[in-house]
PQR file with spaces between the fields and no chain letter, atoms N, CA, C, O and H, PARSE charges and radii, in Angstrom:
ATOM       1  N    UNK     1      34.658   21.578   50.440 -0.4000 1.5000
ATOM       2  CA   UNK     1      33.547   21.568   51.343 -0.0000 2.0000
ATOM       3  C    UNK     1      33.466   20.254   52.104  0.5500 1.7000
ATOM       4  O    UNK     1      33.006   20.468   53.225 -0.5500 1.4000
ATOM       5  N    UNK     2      33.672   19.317   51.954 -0.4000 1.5000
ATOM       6  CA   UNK     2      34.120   17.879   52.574 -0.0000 2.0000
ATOM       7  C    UNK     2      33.201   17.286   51.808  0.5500 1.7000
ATOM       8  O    UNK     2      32.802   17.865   50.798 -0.5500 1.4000
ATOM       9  H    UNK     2      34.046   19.143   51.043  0.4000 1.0000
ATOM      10  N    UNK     3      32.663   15.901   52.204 -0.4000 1.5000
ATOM      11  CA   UNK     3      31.824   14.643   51.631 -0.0000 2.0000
ATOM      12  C    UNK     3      30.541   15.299   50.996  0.5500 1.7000
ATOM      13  O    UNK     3      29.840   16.104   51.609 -0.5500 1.4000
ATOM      14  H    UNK     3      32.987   15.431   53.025  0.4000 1.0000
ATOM      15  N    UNK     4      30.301   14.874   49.699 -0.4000 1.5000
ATOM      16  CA   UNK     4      29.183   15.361   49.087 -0.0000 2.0000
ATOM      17  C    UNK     4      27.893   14.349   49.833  0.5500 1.7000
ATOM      18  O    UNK     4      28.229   13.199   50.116 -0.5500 1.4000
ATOM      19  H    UNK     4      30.870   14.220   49.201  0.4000 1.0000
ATOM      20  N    UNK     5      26.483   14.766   50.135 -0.4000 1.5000
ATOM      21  CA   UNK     5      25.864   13.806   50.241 -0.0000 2.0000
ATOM      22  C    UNK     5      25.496   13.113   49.191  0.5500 1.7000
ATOM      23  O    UNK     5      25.749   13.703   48.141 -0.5500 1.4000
ATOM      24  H    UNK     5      26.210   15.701   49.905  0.4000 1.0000
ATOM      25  N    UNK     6      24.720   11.517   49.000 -0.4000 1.5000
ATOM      26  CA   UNK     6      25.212   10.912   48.094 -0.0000 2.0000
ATOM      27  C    UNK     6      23.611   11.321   46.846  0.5500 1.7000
ATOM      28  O    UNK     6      23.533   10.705   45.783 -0.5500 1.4000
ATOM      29  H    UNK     6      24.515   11.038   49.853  0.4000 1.0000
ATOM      30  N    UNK     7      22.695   12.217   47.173 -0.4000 1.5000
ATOM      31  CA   UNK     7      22.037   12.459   46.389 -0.0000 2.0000
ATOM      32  C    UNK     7      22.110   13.670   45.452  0.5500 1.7000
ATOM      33  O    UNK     7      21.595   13.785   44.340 -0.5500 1.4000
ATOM      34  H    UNK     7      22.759   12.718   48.037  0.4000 1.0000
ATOM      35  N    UNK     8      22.734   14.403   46.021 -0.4000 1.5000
ATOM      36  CA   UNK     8      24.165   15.131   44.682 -0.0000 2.0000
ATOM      37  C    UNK     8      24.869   14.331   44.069  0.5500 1.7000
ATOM      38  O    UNK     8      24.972   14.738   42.912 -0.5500 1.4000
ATOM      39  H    UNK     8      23.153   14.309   46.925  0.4000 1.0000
ATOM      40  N    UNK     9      25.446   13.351   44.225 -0.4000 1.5000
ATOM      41  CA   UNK     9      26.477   12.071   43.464 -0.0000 2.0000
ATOM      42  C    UNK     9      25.924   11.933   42.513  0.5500 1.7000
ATOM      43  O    UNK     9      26.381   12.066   41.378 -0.5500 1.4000
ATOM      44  H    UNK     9      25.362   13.021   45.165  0.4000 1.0000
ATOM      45  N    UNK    10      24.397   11.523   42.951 -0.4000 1.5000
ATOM      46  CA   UNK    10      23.660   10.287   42.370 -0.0000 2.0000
ATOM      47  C    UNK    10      22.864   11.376   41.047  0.5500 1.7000
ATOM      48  O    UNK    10      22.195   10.976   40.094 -0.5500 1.4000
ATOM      49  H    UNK    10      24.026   11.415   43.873  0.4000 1.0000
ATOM      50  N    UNK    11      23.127   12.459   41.313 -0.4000 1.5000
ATOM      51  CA   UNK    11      22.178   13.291   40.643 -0.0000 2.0000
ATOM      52  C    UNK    11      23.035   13.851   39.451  0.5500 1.7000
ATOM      53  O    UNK    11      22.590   13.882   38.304 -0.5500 1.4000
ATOM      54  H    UNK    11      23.670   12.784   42.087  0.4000 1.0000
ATOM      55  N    UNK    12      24.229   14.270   39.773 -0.4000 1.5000
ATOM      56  CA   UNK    12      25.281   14.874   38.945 -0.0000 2.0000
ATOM      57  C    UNK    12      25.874   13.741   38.099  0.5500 1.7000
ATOM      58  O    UNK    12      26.152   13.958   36.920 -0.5500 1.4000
ATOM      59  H    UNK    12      24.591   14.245   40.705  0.4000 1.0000
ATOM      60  N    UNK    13      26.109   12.360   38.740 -0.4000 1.5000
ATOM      61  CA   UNK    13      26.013   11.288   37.624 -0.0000 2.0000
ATOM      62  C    UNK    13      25.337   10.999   36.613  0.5500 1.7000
ATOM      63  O    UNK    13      25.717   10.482   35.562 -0.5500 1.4000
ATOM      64  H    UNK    13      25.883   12.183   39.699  0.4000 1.0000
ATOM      65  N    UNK    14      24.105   11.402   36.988 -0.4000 1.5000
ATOM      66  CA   UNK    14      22.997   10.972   36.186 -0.0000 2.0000
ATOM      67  C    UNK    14      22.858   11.825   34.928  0.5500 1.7000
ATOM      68  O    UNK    14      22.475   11.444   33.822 -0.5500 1.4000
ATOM      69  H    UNK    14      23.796   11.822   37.841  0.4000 1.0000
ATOM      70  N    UNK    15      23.321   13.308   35.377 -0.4000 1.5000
ATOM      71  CA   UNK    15      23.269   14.171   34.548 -0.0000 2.0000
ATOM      72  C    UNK    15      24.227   13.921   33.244  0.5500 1.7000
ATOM      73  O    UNK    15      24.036   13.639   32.062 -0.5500 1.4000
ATOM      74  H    UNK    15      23.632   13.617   36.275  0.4000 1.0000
ATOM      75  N    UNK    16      25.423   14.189   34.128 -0.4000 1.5000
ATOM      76  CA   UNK    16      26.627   13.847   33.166 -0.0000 2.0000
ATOM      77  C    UNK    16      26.517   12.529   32.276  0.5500 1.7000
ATOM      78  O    UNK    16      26.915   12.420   31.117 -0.5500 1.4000
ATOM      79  H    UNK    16      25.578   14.419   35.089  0.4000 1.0000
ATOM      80  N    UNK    17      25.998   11.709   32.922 -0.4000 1.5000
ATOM      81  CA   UNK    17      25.413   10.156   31.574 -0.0000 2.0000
ATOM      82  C    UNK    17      24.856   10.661   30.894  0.5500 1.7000
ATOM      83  O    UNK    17      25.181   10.253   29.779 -0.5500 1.4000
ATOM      84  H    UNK    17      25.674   11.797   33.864  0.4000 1.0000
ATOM      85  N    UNK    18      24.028   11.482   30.824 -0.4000 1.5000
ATOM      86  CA   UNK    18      22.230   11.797   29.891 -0.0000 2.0000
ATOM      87  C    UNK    18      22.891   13.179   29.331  0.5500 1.7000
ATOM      88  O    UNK    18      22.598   13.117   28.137 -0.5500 1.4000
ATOM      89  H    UNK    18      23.765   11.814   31.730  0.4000 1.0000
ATOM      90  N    UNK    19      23.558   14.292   29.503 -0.4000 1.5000
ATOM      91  CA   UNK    19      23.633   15.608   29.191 -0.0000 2.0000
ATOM      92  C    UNK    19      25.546   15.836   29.163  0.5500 1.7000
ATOM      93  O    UNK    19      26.154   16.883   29.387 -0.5500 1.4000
ATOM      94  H    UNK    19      23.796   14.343   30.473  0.4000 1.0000
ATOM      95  N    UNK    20      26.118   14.489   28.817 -0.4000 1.5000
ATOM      96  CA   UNK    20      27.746   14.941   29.018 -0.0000 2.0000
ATOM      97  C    UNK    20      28.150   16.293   28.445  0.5500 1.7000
ATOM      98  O    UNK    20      28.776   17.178   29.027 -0.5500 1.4000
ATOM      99  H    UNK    20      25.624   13.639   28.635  0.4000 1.0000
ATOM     100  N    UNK    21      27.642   16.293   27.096 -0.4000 1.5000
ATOM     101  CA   UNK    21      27.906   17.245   25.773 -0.0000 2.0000
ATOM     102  C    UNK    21      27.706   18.526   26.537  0.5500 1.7000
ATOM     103  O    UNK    21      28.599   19.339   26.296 -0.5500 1.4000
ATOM     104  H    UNK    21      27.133   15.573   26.623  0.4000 1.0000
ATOM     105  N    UNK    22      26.703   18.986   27.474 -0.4000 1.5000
ATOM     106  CA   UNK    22      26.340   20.310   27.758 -0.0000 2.0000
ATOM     107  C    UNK    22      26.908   21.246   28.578  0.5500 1.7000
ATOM     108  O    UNK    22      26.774   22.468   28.648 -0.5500 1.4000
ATOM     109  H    UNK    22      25.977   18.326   27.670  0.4000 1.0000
ATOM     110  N    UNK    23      27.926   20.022   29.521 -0.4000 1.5000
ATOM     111  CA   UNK    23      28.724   20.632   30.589 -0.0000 2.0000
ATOM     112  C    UNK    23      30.111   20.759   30.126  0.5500 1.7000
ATOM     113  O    UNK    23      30.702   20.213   29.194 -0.5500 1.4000
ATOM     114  H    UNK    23      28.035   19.030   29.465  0.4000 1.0000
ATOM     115  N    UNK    24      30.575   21.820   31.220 -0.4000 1.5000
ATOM     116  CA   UNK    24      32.160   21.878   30.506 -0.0000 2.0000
ATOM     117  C    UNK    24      32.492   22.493   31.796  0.5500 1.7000
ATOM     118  O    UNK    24      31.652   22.619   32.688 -0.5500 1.4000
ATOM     119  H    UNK    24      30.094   22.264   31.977  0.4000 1.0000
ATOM     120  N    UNK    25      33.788   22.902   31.908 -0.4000 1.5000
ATOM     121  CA   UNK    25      34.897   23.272   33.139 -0.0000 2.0000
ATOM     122  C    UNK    25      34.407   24.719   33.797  0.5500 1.7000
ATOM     123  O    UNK    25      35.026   25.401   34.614 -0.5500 1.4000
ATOM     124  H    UNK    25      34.470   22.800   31.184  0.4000 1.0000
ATOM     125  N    UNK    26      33.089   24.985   33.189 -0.4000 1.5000
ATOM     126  CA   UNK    26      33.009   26.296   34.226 -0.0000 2.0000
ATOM     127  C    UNK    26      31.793   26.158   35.131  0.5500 1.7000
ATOM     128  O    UNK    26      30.725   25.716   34.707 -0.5500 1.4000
ATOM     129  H    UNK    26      32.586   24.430   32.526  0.4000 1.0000
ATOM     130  N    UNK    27      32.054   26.692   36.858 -0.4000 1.5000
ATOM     131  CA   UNK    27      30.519   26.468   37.065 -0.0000 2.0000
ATOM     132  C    UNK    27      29.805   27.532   36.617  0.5500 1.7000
ATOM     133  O    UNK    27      28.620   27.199   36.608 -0.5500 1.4000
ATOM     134  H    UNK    27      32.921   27.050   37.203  0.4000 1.0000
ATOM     135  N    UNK    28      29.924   28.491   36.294 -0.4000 1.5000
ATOM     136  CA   UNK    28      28.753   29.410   35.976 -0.0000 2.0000
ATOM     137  C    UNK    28      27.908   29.154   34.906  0.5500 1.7000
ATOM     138  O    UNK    28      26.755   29.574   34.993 -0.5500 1.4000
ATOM     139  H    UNK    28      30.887   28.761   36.301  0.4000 1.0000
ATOM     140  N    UNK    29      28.245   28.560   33.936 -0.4000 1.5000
ATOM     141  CA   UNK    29      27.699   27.868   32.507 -0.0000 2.0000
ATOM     142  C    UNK    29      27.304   26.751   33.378  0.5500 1.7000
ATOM     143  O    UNK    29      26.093   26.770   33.156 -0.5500 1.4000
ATOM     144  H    UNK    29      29.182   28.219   33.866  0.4000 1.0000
ATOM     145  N    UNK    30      27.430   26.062   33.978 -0.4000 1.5000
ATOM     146  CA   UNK    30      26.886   24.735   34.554 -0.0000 2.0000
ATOM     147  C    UNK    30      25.960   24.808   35.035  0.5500 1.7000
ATOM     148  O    UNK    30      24.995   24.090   34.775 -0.5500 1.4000
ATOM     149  H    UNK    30      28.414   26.047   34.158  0.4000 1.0000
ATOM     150  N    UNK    31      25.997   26.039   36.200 -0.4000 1.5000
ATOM     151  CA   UNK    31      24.513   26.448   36.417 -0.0000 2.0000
ATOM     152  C    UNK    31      23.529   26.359   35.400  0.5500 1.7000
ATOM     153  O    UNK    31      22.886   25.316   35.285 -0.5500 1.4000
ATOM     154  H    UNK    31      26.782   26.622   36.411  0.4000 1.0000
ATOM     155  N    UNK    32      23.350   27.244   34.710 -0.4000 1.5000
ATOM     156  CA   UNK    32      22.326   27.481   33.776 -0.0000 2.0000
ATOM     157  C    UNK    32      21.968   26.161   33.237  0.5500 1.7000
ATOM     158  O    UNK    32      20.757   25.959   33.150 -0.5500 1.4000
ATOM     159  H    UNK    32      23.872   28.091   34.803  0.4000 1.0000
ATOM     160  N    UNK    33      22.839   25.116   32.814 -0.4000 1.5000
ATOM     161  CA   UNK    33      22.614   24.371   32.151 -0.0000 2.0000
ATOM     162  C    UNK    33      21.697   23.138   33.322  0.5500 1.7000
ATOM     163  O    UNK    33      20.550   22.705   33.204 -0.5500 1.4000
ATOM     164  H    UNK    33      23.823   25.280   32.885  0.4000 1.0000
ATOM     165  N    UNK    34      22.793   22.829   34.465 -0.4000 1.5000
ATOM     166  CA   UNK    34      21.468   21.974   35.151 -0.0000 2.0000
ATOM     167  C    UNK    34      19.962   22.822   35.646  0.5500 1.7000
ATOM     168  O    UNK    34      19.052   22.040   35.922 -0.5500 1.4000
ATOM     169  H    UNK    34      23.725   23.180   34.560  0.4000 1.0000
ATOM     170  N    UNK    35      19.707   23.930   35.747 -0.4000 1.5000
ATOM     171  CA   UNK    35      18.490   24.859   35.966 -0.0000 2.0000
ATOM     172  C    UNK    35      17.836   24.644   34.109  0.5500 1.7000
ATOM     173  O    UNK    35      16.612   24.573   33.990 -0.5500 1.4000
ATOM     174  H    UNK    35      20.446   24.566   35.524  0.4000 1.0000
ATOM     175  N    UNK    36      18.393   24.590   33.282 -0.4000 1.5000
ATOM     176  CA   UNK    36      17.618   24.046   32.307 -0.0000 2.0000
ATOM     177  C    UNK    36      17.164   22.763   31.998  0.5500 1.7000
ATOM     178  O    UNK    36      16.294   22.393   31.211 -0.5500 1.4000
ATOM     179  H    UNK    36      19.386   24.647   33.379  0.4000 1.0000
ATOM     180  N    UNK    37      17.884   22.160   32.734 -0.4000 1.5000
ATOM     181  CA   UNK    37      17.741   20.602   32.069 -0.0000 2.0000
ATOM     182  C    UNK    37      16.915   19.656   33.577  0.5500 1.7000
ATOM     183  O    UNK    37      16.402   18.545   33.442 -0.5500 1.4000
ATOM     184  H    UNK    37      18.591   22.460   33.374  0.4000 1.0000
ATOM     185  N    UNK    38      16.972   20.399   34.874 -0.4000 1.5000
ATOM     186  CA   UNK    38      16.260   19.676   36.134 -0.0000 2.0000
ATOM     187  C    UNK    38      15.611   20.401   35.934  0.5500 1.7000
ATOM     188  O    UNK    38      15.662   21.287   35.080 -0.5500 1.4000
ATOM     189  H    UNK    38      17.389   21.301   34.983  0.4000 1.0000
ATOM     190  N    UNK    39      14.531   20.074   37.017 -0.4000 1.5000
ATOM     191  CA   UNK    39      13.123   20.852   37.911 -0.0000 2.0000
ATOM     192  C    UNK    39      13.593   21.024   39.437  0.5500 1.7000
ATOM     193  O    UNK    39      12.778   20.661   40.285 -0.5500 1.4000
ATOM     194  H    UNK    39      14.489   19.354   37.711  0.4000 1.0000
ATOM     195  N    UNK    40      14.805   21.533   39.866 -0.4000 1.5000
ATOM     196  CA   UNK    40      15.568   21.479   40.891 -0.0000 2.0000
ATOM     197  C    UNK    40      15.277   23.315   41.227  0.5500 1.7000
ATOM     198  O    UNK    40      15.659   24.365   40.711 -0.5500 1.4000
ATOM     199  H    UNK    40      15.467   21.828   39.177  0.4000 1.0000
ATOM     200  N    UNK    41      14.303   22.889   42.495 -0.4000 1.5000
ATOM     201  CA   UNK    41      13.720   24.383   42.451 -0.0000 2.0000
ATOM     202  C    UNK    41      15.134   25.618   43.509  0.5500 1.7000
ATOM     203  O    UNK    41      15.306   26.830   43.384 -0.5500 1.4000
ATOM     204  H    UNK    41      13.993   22.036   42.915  0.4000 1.0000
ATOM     205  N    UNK    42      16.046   24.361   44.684 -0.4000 1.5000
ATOM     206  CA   UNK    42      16.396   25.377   45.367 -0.0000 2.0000
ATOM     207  C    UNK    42      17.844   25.422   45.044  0.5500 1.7000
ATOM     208  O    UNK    42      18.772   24.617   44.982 -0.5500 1.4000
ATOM     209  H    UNK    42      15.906   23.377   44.785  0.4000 1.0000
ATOM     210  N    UNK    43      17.675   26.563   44.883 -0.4000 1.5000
ATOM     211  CA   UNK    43      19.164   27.467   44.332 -0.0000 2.0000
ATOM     212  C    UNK    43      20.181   26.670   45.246  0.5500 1.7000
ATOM     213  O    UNK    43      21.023   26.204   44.479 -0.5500 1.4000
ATOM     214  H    UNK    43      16.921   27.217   44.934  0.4000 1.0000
ATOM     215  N    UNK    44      20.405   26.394   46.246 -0.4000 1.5000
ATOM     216  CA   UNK    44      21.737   25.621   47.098 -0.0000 2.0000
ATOM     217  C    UNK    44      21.988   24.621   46.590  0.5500 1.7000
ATOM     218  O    UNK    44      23.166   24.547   46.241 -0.5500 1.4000
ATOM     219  H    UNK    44      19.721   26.773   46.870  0.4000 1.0000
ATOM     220  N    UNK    45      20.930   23.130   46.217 -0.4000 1.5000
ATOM     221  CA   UNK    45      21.029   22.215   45.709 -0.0000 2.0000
ATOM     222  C    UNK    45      21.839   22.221   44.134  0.5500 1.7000
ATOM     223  O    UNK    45      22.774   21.582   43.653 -0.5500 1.4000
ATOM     224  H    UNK    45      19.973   23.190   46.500  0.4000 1.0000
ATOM     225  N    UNK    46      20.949   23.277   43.662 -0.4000 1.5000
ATOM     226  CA   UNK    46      21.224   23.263   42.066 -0.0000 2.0000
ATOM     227  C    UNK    46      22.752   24.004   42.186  0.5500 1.7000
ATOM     228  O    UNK    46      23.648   23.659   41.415 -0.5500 1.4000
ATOM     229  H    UNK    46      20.189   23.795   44.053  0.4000 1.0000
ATOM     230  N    UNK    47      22.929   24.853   43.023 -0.4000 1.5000
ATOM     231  CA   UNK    47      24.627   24.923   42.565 -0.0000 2.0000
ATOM     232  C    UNK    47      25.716   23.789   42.968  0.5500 1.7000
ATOM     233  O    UNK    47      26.780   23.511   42.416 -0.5500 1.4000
ATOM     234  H    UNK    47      22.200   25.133   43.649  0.4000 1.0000
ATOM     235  N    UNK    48      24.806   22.964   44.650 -0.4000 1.5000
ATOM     236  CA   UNK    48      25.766   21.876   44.649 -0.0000 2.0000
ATOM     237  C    UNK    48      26.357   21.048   43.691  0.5500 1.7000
ATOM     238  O    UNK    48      27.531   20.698   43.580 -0.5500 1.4000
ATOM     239  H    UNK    48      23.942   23.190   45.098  0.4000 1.0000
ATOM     240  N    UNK    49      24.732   20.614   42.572 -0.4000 1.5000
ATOM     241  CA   UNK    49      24.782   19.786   41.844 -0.0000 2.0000
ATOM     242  C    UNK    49      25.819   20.209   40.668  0.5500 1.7000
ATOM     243  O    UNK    49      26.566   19.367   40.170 -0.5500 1.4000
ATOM     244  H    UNK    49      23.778   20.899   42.662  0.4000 1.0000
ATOM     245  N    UNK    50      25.816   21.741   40.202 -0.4000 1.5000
ATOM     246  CA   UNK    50      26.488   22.139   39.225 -0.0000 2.0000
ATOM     247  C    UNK    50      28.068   22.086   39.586  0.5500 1.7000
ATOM     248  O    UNK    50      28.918   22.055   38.696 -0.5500 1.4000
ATOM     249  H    UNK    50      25.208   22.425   40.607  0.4000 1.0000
ATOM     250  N    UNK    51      28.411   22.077   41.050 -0.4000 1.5000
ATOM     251  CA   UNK    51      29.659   22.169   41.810 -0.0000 2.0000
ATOM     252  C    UNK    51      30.678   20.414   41.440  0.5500 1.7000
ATOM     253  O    UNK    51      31.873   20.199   41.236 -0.5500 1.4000
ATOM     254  H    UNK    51      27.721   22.101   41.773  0.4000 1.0000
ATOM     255  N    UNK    52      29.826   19.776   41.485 -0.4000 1.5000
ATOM     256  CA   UNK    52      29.959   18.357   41.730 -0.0000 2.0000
ATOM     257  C    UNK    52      30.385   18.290   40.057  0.5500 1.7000
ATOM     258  O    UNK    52      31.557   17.927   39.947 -0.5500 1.4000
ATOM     259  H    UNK    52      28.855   19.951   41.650  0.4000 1.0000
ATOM     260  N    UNK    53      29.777   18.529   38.847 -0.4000 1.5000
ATOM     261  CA   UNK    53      29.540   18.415   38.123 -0.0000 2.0000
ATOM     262  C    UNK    53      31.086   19.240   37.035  0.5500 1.7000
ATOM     263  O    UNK    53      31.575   18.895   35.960 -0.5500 1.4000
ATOM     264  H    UNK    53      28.825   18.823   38.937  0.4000 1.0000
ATOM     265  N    UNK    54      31.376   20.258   37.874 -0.4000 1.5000
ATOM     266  CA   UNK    54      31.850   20.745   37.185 -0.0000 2.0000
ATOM     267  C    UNK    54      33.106   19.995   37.584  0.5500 1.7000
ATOM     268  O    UNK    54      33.774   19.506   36.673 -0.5500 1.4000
ATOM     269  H    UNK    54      30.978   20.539   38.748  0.4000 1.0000
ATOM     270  N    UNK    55      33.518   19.844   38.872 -0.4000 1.5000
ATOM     271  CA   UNK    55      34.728   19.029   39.655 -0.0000 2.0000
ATOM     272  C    UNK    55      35.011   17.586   38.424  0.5500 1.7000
ATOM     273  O    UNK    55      36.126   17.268   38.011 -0.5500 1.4000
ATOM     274  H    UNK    55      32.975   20.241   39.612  0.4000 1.0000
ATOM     275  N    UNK    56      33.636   16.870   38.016 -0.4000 1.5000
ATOM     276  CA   UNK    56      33.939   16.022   37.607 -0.0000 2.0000
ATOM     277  C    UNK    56      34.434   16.288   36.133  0.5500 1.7000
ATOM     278  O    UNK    56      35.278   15.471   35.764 -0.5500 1.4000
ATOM     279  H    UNK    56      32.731   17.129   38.352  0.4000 1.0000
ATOM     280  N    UNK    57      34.178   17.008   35.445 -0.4000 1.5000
ATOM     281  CA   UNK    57      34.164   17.650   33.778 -0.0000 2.0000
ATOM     282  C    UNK    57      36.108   17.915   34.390  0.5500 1.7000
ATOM     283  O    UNK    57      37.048   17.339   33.842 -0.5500 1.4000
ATOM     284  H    UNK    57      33.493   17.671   35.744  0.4000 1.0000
ATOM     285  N    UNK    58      36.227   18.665   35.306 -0.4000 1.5000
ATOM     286  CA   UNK    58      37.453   18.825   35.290 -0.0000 2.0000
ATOM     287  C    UNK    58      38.806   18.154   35.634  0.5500 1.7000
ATOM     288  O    UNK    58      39.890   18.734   35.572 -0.5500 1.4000
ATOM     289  H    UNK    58      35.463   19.134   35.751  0.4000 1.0000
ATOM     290  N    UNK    59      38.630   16.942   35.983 -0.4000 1.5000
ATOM     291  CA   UNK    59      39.187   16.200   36.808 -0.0000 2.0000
ATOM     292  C    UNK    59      39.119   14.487   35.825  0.5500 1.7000
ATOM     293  O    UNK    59      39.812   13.478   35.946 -0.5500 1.4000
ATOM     294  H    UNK    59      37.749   16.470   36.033  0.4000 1.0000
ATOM     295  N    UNK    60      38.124   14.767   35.023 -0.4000 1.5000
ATOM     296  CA   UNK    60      37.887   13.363   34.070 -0.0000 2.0000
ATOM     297  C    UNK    60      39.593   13.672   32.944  0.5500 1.7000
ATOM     298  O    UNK    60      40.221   14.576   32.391 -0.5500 1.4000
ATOM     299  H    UNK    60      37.561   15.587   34.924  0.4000 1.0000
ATOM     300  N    UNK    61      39.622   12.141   33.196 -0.4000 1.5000
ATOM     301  CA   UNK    61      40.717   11.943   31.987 -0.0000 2.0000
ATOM     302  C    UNK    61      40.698   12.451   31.002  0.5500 1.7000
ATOM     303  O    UNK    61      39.537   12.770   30.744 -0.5500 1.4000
ATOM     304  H    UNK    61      39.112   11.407   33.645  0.4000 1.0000
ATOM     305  N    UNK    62      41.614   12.832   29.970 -0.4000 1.5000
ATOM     306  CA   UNK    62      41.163   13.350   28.755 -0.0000 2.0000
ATOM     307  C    UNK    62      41.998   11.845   28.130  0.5500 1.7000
ATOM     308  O    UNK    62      43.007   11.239   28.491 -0.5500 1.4000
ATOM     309  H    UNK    62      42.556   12.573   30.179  0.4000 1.0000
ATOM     310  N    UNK    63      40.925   11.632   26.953 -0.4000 1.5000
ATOM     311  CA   UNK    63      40.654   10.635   26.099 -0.0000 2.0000
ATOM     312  C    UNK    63      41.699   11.189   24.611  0.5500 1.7000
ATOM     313  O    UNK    63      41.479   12.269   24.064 -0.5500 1.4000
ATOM     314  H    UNK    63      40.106   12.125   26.659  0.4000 1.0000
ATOM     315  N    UNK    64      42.651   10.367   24.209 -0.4000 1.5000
ATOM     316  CA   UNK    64      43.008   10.881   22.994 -0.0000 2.0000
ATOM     317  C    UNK    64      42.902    9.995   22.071  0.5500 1.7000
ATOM     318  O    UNK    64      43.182   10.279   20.907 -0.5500 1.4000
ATOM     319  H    UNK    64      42.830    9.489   24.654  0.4000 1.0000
């Protein structure tokens, strides 16, 4: 989709600091999980945020 704006960044960071454990490589589970865990009322935002979120879960180093 090109450049995220930076209050998705700032939001999906925040998440992933505070809620790492809850997310994982799918967005459809991601959904649910930031719609449980924000007060993020509009559906576009909250999938951006879950979009961003999931990119990062998938794309993070794996730690051995």
């Amino acid at each position: 989709m090109g450049i995220k704006p930076s209050y998705i960044k700032s939001i999906g960071t925040a998440l992933l600091e505070q809620h790492g454990k809850s997310f994982n490589g799918s967005f459809e589970d991601n959904k649910l999980v930031v719609s449980e865990i924000t007060t993020i009322e509009s559906k576009a935002i909250r999938n951006r945020v879950a979009g961003y979120v999931t990119r990062k879960v998938n794309t993070a180093p794996i730690h051995r």
